[in-house]
C-alpha positions as CSV (number, residue, x, y, z in Angstrom):
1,X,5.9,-0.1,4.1
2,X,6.0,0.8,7.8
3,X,8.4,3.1,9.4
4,X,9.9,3.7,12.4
5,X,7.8,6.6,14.8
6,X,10.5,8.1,17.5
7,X,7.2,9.5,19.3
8,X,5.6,6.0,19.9
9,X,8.3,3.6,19.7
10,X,6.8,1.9,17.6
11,X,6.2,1.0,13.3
12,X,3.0,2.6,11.5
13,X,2.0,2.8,8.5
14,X,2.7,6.4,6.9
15,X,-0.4,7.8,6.4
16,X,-0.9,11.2,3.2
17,X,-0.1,13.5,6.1
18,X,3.0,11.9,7.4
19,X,4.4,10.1,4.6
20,X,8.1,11.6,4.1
21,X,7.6,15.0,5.6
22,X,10.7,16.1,5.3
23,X,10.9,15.1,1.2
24,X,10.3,19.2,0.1
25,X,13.4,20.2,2.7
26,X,17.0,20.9,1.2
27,X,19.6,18.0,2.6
28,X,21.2,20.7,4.2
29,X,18.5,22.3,5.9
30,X,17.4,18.8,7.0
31,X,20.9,17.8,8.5
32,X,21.0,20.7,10.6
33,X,17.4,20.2,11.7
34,X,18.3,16.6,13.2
35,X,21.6,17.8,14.5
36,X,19.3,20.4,16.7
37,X,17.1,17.9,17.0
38,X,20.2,15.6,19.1
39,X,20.5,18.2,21.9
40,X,16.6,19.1,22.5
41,X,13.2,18.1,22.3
42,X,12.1,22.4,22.5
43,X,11.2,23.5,18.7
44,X,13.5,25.6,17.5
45,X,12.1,29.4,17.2
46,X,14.2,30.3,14.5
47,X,13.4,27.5,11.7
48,X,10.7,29.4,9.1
49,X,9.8,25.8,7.5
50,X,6.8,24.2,9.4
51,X,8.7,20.7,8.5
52,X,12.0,22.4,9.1
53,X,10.2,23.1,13.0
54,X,8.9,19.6,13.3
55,X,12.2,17.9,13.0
56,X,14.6,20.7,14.3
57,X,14.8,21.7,18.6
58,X,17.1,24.0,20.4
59,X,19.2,23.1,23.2
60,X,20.1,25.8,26.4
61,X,23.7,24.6,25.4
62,X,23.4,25.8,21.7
63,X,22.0,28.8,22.7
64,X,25.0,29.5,25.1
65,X,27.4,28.9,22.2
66,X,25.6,30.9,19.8
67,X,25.8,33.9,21.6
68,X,29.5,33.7,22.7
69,X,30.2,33.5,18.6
70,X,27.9,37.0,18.4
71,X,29.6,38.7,21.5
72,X,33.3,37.7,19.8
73,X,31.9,38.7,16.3
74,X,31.0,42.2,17.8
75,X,34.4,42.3,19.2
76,X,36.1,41.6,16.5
77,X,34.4,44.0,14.7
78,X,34.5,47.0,16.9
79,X,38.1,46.3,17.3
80,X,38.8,46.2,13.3
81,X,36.6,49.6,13.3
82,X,39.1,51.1,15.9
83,X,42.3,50.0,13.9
84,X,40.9,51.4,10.7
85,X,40.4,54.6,12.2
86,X,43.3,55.0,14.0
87,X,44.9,54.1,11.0
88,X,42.9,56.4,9.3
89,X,44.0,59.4,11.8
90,X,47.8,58.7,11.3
91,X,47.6,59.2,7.8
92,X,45.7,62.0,7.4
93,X,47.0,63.5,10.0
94,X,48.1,67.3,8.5
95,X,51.7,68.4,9.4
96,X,51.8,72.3,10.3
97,X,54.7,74.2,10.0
98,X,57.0,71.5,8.4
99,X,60.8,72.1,8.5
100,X,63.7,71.3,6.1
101,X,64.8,68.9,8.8
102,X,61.7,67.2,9.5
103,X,61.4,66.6,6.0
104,X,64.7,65.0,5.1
105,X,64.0,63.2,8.4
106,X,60.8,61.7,6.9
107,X,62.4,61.3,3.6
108,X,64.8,59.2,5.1
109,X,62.9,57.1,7.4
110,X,60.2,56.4,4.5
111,X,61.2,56.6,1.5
112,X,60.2,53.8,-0.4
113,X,64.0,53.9,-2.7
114,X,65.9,54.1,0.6
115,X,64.3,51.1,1.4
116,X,65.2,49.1,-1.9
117,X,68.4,50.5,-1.6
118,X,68.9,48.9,2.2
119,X,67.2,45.2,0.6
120,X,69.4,45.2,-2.0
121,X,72.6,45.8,0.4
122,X,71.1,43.0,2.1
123,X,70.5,40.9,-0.9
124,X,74.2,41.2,-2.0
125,X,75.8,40.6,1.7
126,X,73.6,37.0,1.5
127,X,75.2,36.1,-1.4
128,X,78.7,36.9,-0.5
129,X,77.6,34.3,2.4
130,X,76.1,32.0,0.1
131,X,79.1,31.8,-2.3
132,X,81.7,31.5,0.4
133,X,80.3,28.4,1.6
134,X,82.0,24.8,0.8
135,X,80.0,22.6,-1.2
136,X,77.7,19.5,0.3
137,X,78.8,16.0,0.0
138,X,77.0,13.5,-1.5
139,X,75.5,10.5,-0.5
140,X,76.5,7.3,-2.8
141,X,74.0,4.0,-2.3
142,X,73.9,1.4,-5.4
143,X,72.8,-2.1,-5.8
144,X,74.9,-3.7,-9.0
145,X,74.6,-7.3,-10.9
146,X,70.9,-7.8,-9.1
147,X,69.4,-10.8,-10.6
148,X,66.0,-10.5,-12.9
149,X,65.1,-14.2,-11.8
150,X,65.1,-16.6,-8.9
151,X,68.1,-18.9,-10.6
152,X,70.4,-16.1,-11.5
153,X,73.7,-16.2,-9.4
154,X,74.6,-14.5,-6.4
155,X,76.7,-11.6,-7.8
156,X,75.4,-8.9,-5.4
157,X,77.4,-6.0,-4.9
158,X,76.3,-3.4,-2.4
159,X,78.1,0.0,-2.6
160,X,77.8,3.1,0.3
161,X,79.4,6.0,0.9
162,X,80.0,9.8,-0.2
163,X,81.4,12.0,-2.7
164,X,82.9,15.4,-1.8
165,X,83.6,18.0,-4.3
166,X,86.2,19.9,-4.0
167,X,86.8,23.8,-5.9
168,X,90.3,24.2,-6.7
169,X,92.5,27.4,-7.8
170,X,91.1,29.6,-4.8
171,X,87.4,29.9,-6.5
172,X,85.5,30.3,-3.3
173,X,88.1,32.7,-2.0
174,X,87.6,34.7,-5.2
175,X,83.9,34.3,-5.7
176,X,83.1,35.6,-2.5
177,X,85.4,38.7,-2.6
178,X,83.9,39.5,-5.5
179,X,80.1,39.6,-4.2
180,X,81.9,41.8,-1.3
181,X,83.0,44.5,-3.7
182,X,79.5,44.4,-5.2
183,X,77.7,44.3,-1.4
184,X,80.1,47.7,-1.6
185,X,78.3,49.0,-4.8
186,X,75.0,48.4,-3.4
187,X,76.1,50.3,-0.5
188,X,77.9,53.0,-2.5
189,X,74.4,53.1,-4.4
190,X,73.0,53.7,-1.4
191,X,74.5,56.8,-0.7
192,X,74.2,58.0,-3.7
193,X,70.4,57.2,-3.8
194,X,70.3,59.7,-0.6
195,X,72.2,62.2,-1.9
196,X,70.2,62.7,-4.5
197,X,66.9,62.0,-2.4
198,X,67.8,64.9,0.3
199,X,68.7,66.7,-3.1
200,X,65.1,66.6,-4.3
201,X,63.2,66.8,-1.5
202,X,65.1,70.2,-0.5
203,X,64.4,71.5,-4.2
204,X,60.5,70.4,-3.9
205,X,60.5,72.4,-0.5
206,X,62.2,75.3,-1.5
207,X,59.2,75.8,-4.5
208,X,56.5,74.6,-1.8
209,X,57.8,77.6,0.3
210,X,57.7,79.8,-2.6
211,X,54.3,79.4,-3.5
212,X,53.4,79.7,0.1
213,X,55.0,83.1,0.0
214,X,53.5,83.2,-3.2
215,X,50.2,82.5,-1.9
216,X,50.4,85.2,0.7
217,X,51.4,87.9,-0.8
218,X,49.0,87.7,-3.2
219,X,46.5,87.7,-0.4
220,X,48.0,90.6,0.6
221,X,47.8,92.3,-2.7
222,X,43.8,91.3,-3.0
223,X,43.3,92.6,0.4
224,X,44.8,95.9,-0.8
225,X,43.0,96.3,-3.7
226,X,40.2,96.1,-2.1
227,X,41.0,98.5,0.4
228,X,41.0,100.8,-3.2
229,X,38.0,99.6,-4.7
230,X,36.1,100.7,-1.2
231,X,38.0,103.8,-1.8
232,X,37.0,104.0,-4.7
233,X,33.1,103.6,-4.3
234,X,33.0,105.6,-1.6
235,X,34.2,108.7,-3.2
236,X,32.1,107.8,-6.0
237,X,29.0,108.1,-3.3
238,X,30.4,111.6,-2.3
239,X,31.2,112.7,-5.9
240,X,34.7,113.1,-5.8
241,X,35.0,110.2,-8.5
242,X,33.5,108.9,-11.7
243,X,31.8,105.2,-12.6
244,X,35.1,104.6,-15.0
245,X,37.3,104.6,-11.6
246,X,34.6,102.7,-9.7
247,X,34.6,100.1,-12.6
248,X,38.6,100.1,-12.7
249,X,38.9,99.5,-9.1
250,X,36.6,96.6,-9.4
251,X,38.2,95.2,-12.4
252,X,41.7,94.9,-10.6
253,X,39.9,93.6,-7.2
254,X,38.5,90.8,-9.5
255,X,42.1,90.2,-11.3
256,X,43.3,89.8,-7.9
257,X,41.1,87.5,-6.6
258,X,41.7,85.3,-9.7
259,X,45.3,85.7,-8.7
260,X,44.7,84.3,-5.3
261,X,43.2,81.0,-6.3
262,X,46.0,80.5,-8.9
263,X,48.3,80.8,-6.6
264,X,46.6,78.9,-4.1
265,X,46.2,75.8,-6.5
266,X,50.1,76.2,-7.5
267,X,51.0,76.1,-3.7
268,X,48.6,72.3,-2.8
269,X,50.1,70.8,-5.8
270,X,53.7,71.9,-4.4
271,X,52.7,70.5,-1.1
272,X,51.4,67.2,-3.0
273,X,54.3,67.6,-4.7
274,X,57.0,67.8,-1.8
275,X,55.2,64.4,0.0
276,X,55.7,62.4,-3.1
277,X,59.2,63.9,-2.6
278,X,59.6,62.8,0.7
279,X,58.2,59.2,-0.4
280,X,54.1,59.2,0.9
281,X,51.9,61.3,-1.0
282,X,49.3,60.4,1.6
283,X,50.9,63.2,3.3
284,X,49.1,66.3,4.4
285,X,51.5,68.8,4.4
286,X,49.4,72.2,5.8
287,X,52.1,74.7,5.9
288,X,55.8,75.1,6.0
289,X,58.2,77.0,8.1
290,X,61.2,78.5,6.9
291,X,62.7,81.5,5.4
292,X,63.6,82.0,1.8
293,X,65.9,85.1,2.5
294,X,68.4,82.9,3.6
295,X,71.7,85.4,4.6
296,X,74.8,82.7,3.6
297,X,78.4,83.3,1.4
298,X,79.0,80.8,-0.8
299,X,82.5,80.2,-1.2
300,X,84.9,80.3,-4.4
301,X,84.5,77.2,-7.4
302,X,87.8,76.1,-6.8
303,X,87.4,75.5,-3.3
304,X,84.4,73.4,-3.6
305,X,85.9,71.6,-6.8
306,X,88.8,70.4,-4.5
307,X,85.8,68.2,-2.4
308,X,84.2,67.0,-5.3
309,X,86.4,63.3,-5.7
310,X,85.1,62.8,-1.7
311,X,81.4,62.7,-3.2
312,X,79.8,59.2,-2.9
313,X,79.6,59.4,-7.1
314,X,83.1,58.6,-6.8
315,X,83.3,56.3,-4.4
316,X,80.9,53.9,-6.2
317,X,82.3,54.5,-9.8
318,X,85.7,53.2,-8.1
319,X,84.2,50.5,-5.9
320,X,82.2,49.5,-9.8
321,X,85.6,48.7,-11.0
322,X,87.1,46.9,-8.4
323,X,84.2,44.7,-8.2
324,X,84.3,44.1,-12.3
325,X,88.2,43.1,-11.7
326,X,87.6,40.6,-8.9
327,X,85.2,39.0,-11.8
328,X,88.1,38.7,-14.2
329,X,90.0,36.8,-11.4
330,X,87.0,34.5,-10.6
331,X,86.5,33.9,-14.1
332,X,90.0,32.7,-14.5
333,X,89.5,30.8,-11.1
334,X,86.5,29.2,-12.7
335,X,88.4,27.4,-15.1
336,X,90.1,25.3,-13.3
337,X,87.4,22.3,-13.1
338,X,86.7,21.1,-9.5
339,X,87.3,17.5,-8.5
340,X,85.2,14.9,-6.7
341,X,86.6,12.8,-4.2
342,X,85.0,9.5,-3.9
343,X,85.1,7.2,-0.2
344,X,82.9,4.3,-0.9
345,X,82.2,0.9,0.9
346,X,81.6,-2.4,-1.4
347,X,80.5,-5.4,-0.6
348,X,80.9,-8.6,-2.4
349,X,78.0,-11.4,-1.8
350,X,79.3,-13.5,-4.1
351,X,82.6,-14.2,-2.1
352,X,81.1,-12.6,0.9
353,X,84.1,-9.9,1.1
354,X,84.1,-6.3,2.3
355,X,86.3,-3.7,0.2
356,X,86.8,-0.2,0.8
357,X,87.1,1.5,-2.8
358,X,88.7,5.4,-3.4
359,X,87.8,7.6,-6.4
360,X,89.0,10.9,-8.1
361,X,86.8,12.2,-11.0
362,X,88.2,15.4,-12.3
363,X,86.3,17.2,-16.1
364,X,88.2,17.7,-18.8
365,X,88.4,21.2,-19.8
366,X,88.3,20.2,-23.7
367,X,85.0,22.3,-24.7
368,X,83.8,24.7,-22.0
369,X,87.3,26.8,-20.2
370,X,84.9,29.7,-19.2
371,X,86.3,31.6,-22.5
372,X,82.5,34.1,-22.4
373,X,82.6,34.5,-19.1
374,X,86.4,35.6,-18.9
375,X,85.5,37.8,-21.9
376,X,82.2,39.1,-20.3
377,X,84.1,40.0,-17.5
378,X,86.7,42.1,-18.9
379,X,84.4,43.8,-21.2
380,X,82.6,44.6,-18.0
381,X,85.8,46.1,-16.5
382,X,86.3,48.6,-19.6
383,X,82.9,49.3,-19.0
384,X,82.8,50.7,-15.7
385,X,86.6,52.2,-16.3
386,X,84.4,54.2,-18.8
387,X,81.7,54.7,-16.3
388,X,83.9,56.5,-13.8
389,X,85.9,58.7,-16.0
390,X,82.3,59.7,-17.4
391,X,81.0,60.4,-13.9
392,X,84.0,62.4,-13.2
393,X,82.8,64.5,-16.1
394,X,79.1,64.6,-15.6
395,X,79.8,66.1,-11.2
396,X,82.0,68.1,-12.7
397,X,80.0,70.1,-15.2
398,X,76.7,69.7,-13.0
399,X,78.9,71.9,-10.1
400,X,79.9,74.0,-12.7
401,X,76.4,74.5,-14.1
402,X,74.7,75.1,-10.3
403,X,77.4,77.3,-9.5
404,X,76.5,79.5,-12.3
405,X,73.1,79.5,-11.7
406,X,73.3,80.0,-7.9
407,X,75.2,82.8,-8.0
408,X,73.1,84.7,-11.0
409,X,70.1,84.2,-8.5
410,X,71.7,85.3,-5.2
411,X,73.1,88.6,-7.2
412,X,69.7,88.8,-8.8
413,X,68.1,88.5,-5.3
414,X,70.1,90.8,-3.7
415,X,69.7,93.3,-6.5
416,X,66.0,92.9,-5.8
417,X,66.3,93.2,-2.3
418,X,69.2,96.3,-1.5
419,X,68.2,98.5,-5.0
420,X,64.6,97.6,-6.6
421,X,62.2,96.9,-4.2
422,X,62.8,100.0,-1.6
423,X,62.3,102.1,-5.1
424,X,59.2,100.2,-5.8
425,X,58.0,101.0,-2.3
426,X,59.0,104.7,-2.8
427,X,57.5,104.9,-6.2
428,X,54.0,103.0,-4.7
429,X,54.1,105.1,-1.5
430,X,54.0,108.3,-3.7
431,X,51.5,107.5,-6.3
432,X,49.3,106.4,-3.4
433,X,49.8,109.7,-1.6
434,X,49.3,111.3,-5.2
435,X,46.3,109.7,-5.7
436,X,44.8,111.2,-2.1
437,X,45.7,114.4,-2.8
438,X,44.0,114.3,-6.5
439,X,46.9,115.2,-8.5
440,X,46.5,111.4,-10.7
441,X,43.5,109.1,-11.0
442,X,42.9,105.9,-10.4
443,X,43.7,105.0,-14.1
444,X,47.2,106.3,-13.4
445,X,47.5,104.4,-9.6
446,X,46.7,100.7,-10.9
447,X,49.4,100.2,-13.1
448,X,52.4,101.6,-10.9
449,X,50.4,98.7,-7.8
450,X,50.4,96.1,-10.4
451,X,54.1,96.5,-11.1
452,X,55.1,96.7,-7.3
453,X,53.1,93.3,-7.0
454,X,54.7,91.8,-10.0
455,X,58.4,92.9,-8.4
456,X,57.2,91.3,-5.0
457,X,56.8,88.0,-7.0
458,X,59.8,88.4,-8.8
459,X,62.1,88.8,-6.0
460,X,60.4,85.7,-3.9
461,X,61.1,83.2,-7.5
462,X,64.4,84.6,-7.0
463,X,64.8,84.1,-3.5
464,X,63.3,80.2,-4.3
465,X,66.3,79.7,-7.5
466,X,68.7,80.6,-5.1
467,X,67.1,77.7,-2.2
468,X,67.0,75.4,-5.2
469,X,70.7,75.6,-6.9
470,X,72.1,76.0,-3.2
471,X,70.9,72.5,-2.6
472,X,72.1,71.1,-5.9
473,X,75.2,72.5,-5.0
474,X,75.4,71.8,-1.8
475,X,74.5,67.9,-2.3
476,X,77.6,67.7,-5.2
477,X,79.9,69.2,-2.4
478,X,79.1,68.6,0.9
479,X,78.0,65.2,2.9
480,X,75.0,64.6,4.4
């Protein structure tokens, strides 16, 4: 069987050599190959087959498309590097010296609740759009009395035109008031949802504060103690002082230092812990700035009782049962059937006459008069009447409850700060200057340090319950 030779032009006979030399390459491989082969008669440097090479060239016009595909690959690539690090940055970027402020202000902006909150606002205001709207016409075309064969008789009828429906006893009207008063929950949920956020992110950085003052003075404390232990060693060197103290010195200098990472892991996981607060825990919170001793009067119970019906609590527990009444009236609405109006035009092939024909279709309420959905609805009503004397209950024993607690911790505080801890300065101060003169050991100057260190801590947890309970009551009392 001869075949066709591109070279010559001409048919031969295929010899061993050149008898299907392409029959060992993939169809894939050989398909490229040819369409290379279109452009060029220069081999192709890049085929690795020897066959592959024979059949596949490389055209100056491939090669100038191939490497406009490599220089916009290496753009795109540098250009996704860039984004992902400047991503990258922004998100681990640390924030040093974080207020109060600047984190409710990121609370608010990010949070992801705040922002399922505003959707769901959203959500309800496109229903109360949705349900307002008057319902669609239909479109009516029919064929009737169509013959199955040839001979049948000409009694065609043609019918066109539209049906509207039409929703009687003020439904609409009612069904969208109703998704109104609950676009109003959703809102009212809204600002309760913030309330409570600003109420948790200003507890998780009141004990992120702590334990950075926490963290601090213990610092201080090791730094201290280890003032003593050289002290200590180098009156041992001169004489003045036995192993025992040397040994006690470095036994407390150790205890501190144990005391230091403690309360360095207890202050990252209340940084972690105040950025899932704020709503990223990505967030590298470094430090924070603000002051625990906080100089404020609270005033009387009474007084801040009298603003507790203003709180947003109240404002959705009412705005629960309004909405729950407007579903009683809609489900009474909803039993009144709708009607359809019908407008249609006939025509009769038979007698070759145009009629106009009118229709009125209205159900008959004999099985279905909306009896659950009336009852559903005013078992919904009790329910939220009983949901907003209950909430009335709940702010009001919560203010009681952080009132009671704020004010044990600011007396508690202030007792710390006006009567016990200028004693346990005079107390350490002596001991110290004791323990120079030789009248006590070391033995006898450990203890009376340890309990001024343990007072320092005392006095900051107290400074942090009163930060804590100040903002619980402030977020029952006050708006945001």
């Amino acid at each position: 069987m001869k075949e066709w030779n591109r070279t010559t032009q001409s048919f031969q006979v295929p010899t061993e050599s050149t008898a299907r030399p392409n029959a060992a390459v993939p169809f894939g491989l050989r398909r490229e190959a040819q369409r290379h082969a279109a452009f060029s008669d220069a081999p192709c440097t890049t085929c690795e087959s020897a066959v592959v090479t024979s059949l596949c060239r490389r055209s100056p016009r491939h090669s100038r498309e191939l490497a406009r595909l490599l220089v916009l690959l290496v753009v795109m690539l540098v250009t996704c590097a860039a984004f992902a690090t400047n991503t990258n940055v922004v998100k681990t970027n640390p924030l040093e010296n974080l207020t109060l402020e600047q984190a409710l202000d990121l609370a608010e902006r990010q949070h992801p609740q705040l922002a399922e909150a505003h959707a769901l606002v959203e959500a309800a205001a496109g229903r109360a759009q949705q349900v307002g709207a008057f319902p669609n016409p239909e479109a009516i075309v029919a064929a009737q009395q169509l013959p199955l064969d040839s001979d049948g008789s000409n009694q065609r009828e043609y019918v066109a035109g539209i049906a509207q429906p039409i929703p009687l006893g003020a439904r609409l009207g009612k069904a969208r008031e109703a998704e109104l008063l609950e676009r109003e929950v959703r809102v009212r949920g809204l600002e309760v949802t913030r309330r409570d956020l600003r109420r948790r992110v200003h507890g998780a950085f009141a004990t992120a504060l702590y334990q950075e003052k926490a963290f601090q003075t213990q610092s201080q404390i090791a730094q201290s103690i280890e003032k003593v232990a050289a002290t200590a060693k180098a009156r041992l060197d001169a004489g003045d002082a036995v192993p025992e103290d040397l040994a006690r010195a470095e036994m407390e200098q150790a205890r501190a230092k144990v005391e230091v990472q403690r309360s360095q892991s207890l202050r990252e996981q209340a940084m972690l812990g105040l950025a899932a607060a704020i709503g990223d825990s990505r967030l590298n919170v470094k430090s924070l700035a603000g002051i625990l001793d906080r100089t404020f009067e609270i005033p009387t119970l009474e007084s801040l009782a009298a603003n507790l019906s203003a709180q947003p609590e109240f404002a959705l527990a009412d705005a629960s049962l309004r909405a729950s009444k407007a579903r009683i009236d809609l489900a009474k609405a909803e039993r009144i059937p709708d009607v359809k109006v019908e407008a249609l035009y006939h025509r009769l092939e038979s007698t070759k006459e145009n009629t106009f024909d009118i229709g009125l279709s209205v159900p008959l309420p004999l099985f279905n008069r909306n009896q659950g959905r009336l009852r559903e609805a005013h078992a919904e009503a009790a329910a939220a009447e009983a949901r907003s004397r209950s909430t009335q209950n709940d702010l009001a024993f919560r203010l009681r409850e952080s009132y009671t607690r704020l004010t044990s911790a600011l007396a508690s505080s202030r007792a710390f700060k006006s009567e016990i801890l200028p004693r346990a300065d005079t107390v350490l101060k002596s001991a110290e200057a004791r323990h120079v003169a030789g009248d006590i050991s070391l033995s006898e100057l450990l203890p009376v340090r340890r309990e001024w260190s343990a007072l320092q801590l005392t006095y900051l947890e107290s400074l942090r319950d009163v930060m804590q309970t100040w903002a619980e009551v402030r977020s029952l009392t006050h708006a945001e």
